[in-house]
N, CA, C and O atoms as a MOPAC input file, in Angstrom:
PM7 MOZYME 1SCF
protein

 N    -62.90800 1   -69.45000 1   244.94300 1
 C    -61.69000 1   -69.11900 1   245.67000 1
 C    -60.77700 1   -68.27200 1   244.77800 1
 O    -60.37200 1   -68.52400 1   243.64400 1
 N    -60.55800 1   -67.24800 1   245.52800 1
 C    -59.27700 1   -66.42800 1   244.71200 1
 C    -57.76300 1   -66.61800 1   244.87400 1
 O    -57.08400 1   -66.63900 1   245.90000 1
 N    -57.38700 1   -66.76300 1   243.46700 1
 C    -56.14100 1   -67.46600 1   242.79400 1
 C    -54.98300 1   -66.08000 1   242.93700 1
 O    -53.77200 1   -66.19100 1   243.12900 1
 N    -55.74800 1   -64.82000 1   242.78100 1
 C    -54.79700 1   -63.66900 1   242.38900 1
 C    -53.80300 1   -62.85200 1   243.76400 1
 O    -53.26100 1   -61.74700 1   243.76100 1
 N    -53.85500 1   -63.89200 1   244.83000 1
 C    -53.55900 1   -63.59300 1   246.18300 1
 C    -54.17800 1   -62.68000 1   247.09100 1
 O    -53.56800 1   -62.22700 1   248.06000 1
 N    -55.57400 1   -62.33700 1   246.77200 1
 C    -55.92600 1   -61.26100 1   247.76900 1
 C    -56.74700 1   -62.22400 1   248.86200 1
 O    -57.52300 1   -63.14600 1   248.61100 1
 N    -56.45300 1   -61.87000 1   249.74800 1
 C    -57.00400 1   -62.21100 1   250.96800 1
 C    -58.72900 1   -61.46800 1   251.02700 1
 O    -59.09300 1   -60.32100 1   250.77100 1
 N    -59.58100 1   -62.78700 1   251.51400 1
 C    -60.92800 1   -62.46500 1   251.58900 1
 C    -61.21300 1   -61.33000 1   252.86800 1
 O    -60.49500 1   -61.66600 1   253.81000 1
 N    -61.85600 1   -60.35100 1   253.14200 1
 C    -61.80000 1   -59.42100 1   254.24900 1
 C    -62.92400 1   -59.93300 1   254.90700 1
 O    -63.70100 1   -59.04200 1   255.25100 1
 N    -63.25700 1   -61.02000 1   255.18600 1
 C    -64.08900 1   -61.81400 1   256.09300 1
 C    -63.03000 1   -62.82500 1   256.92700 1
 O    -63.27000 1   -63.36800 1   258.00500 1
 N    -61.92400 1   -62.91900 1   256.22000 1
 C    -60.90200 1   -63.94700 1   256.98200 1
 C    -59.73400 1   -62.60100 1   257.76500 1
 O    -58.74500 1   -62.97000 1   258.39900 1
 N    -59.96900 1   -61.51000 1   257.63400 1
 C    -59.16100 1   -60.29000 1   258.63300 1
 C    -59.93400 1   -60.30400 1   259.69300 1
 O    -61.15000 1   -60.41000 1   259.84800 1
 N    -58.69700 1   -60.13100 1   260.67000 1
 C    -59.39400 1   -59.49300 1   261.81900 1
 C    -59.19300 1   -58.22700 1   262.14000 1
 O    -58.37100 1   -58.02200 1   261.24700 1
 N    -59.27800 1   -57.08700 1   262.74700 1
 C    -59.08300 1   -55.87100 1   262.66400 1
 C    -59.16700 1   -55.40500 1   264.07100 1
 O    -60.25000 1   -55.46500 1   264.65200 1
 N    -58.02000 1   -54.90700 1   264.71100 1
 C    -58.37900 1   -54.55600 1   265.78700 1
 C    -57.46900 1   -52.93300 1   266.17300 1
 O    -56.25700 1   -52.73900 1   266.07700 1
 N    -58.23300 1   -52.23500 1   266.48700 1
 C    -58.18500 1   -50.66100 1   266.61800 1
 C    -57.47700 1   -50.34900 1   268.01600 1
 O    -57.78900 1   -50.95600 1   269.04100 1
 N    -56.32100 1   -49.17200 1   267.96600 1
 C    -56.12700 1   -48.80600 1   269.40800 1
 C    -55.83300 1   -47.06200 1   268.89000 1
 O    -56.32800 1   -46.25200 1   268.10600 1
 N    -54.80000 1   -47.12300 1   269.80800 1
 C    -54.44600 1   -45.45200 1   270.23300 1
 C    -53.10500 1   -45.35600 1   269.44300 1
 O    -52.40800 1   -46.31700 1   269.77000 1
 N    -52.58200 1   -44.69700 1   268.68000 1
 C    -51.52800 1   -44.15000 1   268.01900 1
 C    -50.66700 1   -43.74100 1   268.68800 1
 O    -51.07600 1   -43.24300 1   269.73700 1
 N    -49.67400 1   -43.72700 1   268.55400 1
 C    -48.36200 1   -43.23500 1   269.01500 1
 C    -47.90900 1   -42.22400 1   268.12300 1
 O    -48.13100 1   -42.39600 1   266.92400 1
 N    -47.15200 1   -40.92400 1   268.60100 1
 C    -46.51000 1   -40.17700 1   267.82200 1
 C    -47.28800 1   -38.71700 1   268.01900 1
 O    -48.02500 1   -38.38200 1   268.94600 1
 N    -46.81000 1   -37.82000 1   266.63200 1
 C    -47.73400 1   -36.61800 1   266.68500 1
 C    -49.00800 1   -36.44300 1   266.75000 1
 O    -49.61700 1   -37.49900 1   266.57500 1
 N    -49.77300 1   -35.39400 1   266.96100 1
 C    -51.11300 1   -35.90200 1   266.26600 1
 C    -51.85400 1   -35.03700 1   267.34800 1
 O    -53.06500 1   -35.05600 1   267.12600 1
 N    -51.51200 1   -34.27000 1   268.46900 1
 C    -52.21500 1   -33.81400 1   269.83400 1
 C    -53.27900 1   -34.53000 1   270.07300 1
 O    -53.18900 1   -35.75500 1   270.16100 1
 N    -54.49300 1   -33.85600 1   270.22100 1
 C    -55.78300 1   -34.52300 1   270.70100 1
 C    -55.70300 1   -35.29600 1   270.41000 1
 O    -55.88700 1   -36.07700 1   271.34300 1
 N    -55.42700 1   -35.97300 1   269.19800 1
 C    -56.29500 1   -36.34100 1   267.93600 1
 C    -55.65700 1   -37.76000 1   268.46600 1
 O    -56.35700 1   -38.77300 1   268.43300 1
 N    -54.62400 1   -37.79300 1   268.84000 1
 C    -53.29200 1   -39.26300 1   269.11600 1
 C    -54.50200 1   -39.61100 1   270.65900 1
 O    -55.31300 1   -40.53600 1   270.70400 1
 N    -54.27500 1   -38.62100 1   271.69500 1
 C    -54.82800 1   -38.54700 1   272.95900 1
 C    -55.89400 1   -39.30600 1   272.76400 1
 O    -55.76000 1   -40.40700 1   273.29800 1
 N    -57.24600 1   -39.10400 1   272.02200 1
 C    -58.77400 1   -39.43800 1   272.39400 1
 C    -59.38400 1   -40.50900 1   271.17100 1
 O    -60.52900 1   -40.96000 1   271.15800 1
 N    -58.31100 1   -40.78800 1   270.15600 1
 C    -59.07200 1   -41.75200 1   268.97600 1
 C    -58.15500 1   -42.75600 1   268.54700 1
 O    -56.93500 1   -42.70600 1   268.39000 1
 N    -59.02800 1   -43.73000 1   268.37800 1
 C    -57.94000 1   -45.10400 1   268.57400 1
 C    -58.26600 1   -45.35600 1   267.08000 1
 O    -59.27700 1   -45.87600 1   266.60700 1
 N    -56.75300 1   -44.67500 1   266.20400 1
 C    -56.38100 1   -44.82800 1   264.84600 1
 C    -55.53900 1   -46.01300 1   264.01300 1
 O    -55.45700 1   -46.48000 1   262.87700 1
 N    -54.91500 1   -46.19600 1   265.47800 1
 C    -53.91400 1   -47.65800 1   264.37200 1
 C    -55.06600 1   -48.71200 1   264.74000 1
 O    -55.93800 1   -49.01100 1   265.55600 1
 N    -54.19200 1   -49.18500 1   263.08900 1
 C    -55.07500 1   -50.49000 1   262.99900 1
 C    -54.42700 1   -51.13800 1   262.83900 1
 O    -53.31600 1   -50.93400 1   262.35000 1
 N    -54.97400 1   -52.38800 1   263.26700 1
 C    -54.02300 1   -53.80000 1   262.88400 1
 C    -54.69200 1   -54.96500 1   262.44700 1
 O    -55.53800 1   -55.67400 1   262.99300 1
 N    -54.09900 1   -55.01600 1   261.27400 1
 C    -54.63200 1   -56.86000 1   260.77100 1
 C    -54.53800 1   -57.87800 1   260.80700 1
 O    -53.42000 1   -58.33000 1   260.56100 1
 N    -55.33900 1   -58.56200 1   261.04000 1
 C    -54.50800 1   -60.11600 1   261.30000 1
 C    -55.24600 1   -61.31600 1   260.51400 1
 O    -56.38300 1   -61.77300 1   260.40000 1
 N    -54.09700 1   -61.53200 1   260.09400 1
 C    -55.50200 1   -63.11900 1   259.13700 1
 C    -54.42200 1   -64.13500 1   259.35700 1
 O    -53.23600 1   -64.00800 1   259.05200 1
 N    -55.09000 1   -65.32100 1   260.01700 1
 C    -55.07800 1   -66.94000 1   260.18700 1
 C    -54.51300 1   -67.67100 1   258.53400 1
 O    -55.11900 1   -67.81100 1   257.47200 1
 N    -53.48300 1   -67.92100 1   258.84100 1
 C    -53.12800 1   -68.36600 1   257.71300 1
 C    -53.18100 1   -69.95700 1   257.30100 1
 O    -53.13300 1   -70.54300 1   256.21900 1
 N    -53.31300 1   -70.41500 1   258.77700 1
 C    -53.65700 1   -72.08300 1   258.58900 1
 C    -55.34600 1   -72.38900 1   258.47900 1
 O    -55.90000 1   -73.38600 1   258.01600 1
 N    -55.95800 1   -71.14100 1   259.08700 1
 C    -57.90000 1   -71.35300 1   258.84300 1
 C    -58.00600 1   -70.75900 1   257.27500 1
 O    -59.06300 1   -71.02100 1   256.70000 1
 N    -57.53700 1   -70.39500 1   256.92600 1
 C    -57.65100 1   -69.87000 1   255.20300 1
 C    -58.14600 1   -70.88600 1   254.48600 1
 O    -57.84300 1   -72.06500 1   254.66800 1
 N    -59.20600 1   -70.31900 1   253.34200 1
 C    -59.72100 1   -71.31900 1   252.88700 1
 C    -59.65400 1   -70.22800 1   251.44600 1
 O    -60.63500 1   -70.54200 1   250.77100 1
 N    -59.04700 1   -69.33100 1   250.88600 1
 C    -59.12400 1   -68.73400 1   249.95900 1
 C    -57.52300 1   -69.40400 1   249.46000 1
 O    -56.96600 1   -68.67900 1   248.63700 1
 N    -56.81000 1   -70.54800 1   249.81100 1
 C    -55.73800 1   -71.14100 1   249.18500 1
 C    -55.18000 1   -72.20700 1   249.14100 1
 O    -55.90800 1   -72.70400 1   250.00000 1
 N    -54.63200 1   -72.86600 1   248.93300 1
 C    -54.16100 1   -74.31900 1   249.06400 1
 C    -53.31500 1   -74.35900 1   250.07600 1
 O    -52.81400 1   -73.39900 1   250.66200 1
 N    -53.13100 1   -75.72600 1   250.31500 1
 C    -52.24400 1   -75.87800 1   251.20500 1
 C    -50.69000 1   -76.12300 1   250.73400 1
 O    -49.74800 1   -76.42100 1   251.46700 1
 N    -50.67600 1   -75.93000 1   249.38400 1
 C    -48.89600 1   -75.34000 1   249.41400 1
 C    -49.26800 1   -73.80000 1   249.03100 1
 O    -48.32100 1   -73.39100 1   248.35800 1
 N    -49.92600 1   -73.10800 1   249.12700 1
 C    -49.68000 1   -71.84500 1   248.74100 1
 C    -49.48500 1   -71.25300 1   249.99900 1
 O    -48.73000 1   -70.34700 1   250.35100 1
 N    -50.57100 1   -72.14900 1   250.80900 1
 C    -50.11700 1   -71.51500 1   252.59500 1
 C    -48.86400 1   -71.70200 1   253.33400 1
 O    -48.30400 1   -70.98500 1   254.16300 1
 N    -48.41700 1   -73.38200 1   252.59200 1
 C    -46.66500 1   -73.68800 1   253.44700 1
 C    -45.86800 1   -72.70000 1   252.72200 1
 O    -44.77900 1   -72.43100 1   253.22900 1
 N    -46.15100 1   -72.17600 1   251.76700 1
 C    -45.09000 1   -70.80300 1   250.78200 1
 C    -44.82500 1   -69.89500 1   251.61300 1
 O    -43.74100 1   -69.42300 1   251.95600 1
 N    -46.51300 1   -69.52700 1   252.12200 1
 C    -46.34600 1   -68.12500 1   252.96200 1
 C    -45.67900 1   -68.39800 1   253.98500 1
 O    -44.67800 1   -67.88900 1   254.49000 1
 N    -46.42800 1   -69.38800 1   254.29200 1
 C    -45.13000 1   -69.89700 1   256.30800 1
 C    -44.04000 1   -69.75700 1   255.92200 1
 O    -43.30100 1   -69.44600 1   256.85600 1
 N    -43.24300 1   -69.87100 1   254.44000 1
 C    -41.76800 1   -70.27000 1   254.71800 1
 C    -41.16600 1   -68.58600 1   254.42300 1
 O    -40.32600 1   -67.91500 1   255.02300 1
 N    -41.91000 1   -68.33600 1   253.38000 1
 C    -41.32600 1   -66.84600 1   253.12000 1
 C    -41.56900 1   -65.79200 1   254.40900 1
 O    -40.74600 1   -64.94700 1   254.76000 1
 N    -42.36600 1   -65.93300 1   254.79300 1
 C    -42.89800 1   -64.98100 1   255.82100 1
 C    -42.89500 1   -65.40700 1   257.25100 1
 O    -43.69900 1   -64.98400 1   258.08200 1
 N    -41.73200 1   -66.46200 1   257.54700 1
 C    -41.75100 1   -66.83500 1   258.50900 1
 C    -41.56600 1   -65.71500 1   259.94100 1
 O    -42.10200 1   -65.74700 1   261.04900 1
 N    -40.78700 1   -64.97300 1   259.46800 1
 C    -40.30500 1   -64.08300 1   260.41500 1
 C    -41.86300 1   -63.13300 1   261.06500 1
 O    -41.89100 1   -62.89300 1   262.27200 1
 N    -42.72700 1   -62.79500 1   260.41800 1
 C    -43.62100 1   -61.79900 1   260.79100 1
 C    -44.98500 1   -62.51400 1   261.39500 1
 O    -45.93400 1   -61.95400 1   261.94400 1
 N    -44.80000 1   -63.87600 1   261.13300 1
 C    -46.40300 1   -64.93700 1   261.83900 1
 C    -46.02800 1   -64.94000 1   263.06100 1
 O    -44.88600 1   -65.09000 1   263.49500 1
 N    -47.26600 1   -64.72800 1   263.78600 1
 C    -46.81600 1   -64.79200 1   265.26000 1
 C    -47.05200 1   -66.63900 1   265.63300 1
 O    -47.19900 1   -67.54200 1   264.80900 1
 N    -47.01900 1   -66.73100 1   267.03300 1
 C    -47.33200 1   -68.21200 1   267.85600 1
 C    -48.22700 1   -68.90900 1   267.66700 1
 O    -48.27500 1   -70.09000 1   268.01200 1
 N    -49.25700 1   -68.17600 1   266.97200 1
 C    -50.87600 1   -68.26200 1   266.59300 1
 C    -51.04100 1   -68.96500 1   265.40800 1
 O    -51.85200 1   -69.86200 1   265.17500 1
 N    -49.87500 1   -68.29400 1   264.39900 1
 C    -50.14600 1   -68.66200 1   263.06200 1
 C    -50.93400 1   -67.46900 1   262.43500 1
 O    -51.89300 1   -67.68700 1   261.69500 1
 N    -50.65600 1   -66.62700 1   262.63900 1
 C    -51.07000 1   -65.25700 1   261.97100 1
 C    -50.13100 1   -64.23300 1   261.36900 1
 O    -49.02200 1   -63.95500 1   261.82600 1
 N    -50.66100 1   -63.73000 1   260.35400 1
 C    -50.24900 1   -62.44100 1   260.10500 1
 C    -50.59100 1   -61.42400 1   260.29100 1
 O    -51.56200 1   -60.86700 1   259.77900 1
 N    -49.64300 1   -60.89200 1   261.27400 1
 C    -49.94500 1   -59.47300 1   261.68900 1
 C    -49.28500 1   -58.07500 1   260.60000 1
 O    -48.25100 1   -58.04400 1   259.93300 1
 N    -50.47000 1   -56.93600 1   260.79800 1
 C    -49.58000 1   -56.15300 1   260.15100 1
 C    -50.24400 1   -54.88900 1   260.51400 1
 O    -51.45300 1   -54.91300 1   260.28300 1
 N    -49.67200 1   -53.49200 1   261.15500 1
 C    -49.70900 1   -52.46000 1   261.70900 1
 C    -49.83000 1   -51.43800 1   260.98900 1
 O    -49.07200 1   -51.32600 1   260.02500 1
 N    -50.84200 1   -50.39200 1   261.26800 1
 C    -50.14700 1   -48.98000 1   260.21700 1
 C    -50.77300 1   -48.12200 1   261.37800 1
 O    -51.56200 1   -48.57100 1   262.20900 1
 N    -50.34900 1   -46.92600 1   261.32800 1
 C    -50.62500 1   -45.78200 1   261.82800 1
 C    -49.88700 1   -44.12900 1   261.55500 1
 O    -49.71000 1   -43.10000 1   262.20700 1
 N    -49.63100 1   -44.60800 1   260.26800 1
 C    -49.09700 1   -43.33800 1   259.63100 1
 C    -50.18300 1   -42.49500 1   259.29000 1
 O    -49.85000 1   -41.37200 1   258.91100 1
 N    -51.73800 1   -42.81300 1   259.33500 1
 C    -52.48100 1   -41.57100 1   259.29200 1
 C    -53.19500 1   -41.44700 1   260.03300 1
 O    -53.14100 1   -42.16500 1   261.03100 1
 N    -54.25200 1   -40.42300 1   259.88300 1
 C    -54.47500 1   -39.72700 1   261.23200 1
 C    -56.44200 1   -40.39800 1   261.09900 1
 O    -57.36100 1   -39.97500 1   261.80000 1
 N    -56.55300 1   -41.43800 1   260.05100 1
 C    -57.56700 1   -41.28700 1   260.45500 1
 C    -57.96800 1   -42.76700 1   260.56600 1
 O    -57.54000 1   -43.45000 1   259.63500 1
 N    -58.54900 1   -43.28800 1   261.30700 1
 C    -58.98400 1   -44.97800 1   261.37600 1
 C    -58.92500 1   -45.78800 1   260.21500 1
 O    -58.22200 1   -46.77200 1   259.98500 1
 N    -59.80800 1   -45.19400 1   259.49300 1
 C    -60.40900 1   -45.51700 1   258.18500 1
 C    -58.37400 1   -45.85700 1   256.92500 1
 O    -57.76800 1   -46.81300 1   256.44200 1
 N    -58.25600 1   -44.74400 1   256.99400 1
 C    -56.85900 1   -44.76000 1   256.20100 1
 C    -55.96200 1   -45.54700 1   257.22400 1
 O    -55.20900 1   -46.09100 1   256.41700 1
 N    -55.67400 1   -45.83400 1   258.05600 1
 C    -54.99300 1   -46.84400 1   258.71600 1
 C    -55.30900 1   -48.69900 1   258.22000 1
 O    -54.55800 1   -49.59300 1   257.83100 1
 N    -56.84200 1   -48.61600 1   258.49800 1
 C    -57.56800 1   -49.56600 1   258.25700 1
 C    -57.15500 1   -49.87700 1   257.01100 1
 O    -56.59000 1   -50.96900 1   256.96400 1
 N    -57.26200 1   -49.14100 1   255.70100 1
 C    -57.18200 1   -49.53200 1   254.50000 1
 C    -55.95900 1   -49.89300 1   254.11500 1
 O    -55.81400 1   -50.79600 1   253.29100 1
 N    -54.80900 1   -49.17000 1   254.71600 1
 C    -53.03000 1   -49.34800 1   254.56100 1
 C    -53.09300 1   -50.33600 1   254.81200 1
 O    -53.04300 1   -50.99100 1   253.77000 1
 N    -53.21800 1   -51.17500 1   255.95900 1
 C    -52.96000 1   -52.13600 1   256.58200 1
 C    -53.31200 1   -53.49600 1   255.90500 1
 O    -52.51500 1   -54.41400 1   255.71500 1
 N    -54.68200 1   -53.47800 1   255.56100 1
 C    -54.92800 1   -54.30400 1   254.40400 1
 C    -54.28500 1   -54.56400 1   253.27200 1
 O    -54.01800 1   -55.63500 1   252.72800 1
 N    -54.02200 1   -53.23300 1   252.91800 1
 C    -53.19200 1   -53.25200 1   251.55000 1
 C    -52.07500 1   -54.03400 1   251.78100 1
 O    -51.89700 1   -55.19000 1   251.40000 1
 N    -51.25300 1   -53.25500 1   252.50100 1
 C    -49.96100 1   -54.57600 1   252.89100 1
 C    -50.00300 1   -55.86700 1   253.64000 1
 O    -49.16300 1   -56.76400 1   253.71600 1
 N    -50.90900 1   -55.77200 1   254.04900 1
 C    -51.25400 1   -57.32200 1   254.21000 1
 C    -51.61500 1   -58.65900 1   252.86000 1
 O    -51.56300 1   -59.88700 1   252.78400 1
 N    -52.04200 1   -57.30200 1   251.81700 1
 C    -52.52200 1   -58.33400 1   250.79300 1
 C    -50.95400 1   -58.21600 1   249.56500 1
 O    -50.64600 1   -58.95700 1   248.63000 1
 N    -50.48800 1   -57.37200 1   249.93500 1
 C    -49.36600 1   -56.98800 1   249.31600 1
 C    -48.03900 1   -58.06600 1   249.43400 1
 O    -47.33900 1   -58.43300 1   248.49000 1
 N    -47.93100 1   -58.37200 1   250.53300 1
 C    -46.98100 1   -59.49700 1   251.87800 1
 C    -47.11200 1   -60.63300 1   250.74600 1
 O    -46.27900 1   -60.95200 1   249.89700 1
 N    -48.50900 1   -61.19500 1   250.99900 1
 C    -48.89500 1   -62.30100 1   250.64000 1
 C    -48.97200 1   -62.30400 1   248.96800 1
 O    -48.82800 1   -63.48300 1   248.64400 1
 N    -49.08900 1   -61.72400 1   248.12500 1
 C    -48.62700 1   -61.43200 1   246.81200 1
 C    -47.09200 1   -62.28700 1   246.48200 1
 O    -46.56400 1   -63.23400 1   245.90000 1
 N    -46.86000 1   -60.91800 1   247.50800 1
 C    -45.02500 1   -61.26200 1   247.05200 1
 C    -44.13700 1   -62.43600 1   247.04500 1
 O    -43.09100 1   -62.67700 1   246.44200 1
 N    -45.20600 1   -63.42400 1   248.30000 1
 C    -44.62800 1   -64.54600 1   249.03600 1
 C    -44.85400 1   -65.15600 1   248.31500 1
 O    -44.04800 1   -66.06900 1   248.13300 1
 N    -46.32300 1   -65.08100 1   247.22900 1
 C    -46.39900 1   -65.93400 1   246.70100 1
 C    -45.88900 1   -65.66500 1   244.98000 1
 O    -46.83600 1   -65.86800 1   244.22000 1
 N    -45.06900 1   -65.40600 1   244.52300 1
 C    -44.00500 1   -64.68400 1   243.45700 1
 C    -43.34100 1   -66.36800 1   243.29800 1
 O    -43.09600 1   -67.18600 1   244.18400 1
 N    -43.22300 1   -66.44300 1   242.19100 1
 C    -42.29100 1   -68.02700 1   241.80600 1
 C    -40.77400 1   -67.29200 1   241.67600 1
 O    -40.48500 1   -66.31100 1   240.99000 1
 N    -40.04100 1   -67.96100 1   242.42100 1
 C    -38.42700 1   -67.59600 1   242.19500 1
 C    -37.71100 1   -67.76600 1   240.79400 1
 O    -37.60400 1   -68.87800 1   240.27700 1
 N    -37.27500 1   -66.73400 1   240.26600 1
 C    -36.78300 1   -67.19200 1   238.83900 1
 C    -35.40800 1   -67.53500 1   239.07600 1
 O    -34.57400 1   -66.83400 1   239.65000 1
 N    -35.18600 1   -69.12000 1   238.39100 1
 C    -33.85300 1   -69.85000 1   238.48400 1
 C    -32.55100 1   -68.91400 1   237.94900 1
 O    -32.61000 1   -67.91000 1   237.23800 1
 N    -31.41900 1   -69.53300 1   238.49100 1
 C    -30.77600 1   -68.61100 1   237.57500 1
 C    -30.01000 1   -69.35800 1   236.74200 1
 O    -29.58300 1   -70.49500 1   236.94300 1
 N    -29.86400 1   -68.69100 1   235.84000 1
 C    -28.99900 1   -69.45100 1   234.85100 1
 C    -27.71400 1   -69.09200 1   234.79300 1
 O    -27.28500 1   -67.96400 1   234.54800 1
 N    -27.04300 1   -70.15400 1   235.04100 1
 C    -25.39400 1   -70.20500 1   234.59000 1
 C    -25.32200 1   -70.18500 1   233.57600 1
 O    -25.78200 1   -70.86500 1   232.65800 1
 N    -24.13600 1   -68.59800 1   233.73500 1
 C    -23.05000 1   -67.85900 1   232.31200 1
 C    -21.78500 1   -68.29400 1   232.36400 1
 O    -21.19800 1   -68.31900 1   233.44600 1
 N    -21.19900 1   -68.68600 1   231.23800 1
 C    -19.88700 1   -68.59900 1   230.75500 1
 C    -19.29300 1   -67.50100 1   230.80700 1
 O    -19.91900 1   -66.66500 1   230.15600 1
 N    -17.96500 1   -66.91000 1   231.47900 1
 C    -17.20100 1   -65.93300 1   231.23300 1
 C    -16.63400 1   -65.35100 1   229.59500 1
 O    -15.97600 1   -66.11100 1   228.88400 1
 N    -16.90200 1   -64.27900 1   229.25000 1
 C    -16.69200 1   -64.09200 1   228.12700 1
 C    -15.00000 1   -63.96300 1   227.62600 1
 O    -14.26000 1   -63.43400 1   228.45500 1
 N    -14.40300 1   -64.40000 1   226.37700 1
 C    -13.46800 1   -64.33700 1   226.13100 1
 C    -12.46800 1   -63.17900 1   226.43900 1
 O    -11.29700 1   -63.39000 1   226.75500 1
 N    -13.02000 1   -61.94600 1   226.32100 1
 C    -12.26700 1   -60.78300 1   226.50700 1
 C    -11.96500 1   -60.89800 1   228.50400 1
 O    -10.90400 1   -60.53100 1   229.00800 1
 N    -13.09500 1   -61.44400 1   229.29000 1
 C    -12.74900 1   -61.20700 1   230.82200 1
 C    -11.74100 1   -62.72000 1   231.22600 1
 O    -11.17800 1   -62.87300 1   232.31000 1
 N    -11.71600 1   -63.36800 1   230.48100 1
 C    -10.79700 1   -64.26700 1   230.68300 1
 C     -9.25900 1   -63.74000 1   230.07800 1
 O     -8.15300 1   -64.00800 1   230.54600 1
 N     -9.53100 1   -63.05400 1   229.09900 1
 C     -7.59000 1   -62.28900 1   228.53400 1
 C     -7.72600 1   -61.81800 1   229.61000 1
 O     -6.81200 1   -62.13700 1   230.37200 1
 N     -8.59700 1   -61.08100 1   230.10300 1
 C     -8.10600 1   -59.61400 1   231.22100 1
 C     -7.91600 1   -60.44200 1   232.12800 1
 O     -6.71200 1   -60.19700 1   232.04800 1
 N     -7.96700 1   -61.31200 1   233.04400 1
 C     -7.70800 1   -62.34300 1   234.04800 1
 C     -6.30100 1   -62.23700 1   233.86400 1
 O     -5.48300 1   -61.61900 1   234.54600 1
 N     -6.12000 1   -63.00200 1   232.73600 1
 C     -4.67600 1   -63.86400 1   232.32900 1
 C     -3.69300 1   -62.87300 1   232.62100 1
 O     -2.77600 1   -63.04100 1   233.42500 1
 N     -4.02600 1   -61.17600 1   231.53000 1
 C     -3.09800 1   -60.30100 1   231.75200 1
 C     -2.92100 1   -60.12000 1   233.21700 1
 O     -1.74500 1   -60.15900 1   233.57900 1
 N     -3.85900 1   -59.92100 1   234.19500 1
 C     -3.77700 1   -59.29700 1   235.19800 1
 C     -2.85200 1   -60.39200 1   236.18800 1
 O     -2.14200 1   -59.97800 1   237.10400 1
 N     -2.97200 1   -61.65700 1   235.88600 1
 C     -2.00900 1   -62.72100 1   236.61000 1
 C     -0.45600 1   -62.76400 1   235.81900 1
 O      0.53300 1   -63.25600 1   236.36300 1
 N     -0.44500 1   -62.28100 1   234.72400 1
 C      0.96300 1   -62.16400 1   234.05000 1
 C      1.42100 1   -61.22400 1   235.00500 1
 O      2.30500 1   -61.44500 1   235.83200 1
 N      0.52000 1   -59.71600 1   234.80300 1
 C      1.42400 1   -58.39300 1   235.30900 1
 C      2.17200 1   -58.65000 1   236.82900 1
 O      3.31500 1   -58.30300 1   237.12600 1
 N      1.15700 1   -59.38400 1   237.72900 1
 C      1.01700 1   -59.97300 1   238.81500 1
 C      2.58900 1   -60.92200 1   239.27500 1
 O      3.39600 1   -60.61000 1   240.15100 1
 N      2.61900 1   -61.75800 1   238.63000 1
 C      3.54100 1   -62.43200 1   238.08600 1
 C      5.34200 1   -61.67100 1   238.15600 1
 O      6.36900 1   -61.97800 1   238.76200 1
 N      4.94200 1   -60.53200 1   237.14200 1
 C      6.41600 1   -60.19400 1   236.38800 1
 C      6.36700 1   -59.57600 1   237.79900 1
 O      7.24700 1   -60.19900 1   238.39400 1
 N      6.02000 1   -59.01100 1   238.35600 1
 C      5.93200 1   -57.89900 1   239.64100 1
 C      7.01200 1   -58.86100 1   241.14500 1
 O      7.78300 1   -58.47400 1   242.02400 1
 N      6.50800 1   -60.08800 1   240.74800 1
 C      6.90000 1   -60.58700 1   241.96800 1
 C      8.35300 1   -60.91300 1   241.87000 1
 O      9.34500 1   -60.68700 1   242.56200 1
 N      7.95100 1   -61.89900 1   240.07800 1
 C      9.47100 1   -61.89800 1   240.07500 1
 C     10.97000 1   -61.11700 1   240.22100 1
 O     12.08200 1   -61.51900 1   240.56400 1
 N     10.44500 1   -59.80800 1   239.79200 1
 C     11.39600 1   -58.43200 1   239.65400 1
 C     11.56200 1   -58.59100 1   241.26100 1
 O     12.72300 1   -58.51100 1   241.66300 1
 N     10.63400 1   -58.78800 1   242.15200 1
 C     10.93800 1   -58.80000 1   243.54300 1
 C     11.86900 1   -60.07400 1   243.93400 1
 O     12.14600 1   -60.26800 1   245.11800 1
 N     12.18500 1   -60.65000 1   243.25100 1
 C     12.72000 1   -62.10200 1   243.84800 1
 C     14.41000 1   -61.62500 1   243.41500 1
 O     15.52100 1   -61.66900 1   243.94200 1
 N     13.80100 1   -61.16400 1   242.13600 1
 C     15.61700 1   -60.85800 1   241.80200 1
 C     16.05100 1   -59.76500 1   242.91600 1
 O     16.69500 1   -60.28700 1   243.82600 1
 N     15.81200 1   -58.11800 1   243.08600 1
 C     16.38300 1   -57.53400 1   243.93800 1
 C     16.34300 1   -58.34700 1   245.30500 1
 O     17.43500 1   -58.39200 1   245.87200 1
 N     15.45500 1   -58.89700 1   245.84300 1
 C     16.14900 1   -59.76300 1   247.31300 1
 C     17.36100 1   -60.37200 1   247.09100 1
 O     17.98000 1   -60.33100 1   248.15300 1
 N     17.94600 1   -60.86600 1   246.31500 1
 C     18.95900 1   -61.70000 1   246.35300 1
 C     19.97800 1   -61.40700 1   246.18800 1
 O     20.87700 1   -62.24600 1   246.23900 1

């Protein structure tokens, strides 16, 4: 089983249509987009928290099914559709699976704490000068 997030291309499904956009004939008579889809709960290339990762990060793009879908048709030829599509499909699932780096709490440095202080002094004398002319 592979650890490095690529999805096995026996667990894609691939299904071909007609393109939208430029392209004359070529859009008209050859069914160039492709689309991928891989089962993310039948997966057997990952664990089952690496799969609740993807559900949570990628919740938005799994359809009803439990799949990931993913579209290309920026080129003109099956084959290069086919291969994009994969790519970001295996790309998705990479990313999702990325460990979040914590963050660490900083102390404000001495100099942005004077500049605070000054800026609530100046703040300060400003209002007061206003309190005296009202009166």
């Amino acid at each position: 089983m592979k650890k490095e997030g690529i999805i096995p291309k026996s667990e894609i499904t691939e299904k071909f249509s007609r393109a939208a956009g430029k392209g004359g004939q070529n859009v008209n008579k050859l069914s160039t987009k492709a689309e991928a889809r891989w089962n993310i709960g039948k997966s057997k290339a990952f664990t089952q928290e690496e799969k609740e990762k993807i559900k949570r990060v990628l919740a938005n793009r799994i359809n009803a099914k439990g799949e990931l879908v993913v579209v290309s048709q920026e080129a003109r030829t099956q084959f290069k559709n086919r291969e994009q599509a994969i790519e970001r499909l295996n790309n998705l699932v990479k990313s999702a699976l990325i460990p979040k780096k914590k963050r660490k709490p900083t102390k404000p440095t001495k100099a942005s704490k004077e500049r605070r202080l000054q800026s609530k002094k100046r703040l300060s004398e400003k209002k007061r000068w206003r309190a005296v002319r009202v009166s």
